[in-house]
C-alpha positions, 0 to 999 in steps of 0.5 A: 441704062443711060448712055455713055456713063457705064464702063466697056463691059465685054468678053475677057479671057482669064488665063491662070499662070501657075497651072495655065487654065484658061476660061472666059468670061464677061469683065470691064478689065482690059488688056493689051494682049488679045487673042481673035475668037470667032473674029472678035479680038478678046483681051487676055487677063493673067492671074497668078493665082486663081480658084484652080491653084489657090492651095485652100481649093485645090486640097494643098493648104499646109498645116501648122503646127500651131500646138507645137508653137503654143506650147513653145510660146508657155514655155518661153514666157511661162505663161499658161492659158487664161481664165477666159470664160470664168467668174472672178470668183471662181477663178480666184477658187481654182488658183487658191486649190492650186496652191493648197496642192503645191505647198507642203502638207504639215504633219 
């Protein structure tokens, strides 16, 4: 390595905020608040959120209603799902049986 062009690499204290869990760990950061451990002053870094609070690993993570929604948004602008994935062809077929079914059946 050579010298002086590497930034400080050295012990840093991470500290959660939302559940208060503290751990070290190596880092460049730094910080104006230390703590002495085994004689060496160590910054200590806040997160406000971490892997210990985050709601996706701790198992909290909410879910929506995305049905709900969806089927809102269809019938707020009357749309229905989309003819993804099929042919032209065969789309225009499937509109054009839908149509036969809805209109009146002549006697």
């Amino acid at each position: 390595m050579k010298p002086e062009i590497h930034p400080d690499y050295h012990d840093v204290i991470f500290v959660d905020s939302a559940t208060g869990t503290e751990w070290t760990s190596r880092s460049t950061v730094t910080s104006e608040e230390t703590r002495e451990i085994e004689g060496v002053d160590v910054p200590i870094v806040r997160l406000e959120i971490s892997a210990v609070s985050h709601p996706f690993w701790t198992g909290t993570q909410r879910e929506l209603d995305t049905d709900g929604k969806i089927d809102r948004f269809r019938k707020r602008y009357g749309g229905t799902k989309p003819n993804v994935g099929k042919s032209p062809a065969k789309a225009e077929a499937e509109e054009s049986e839908e149509a036969a079914a809805e209109a009146p059946a002549e006697e």
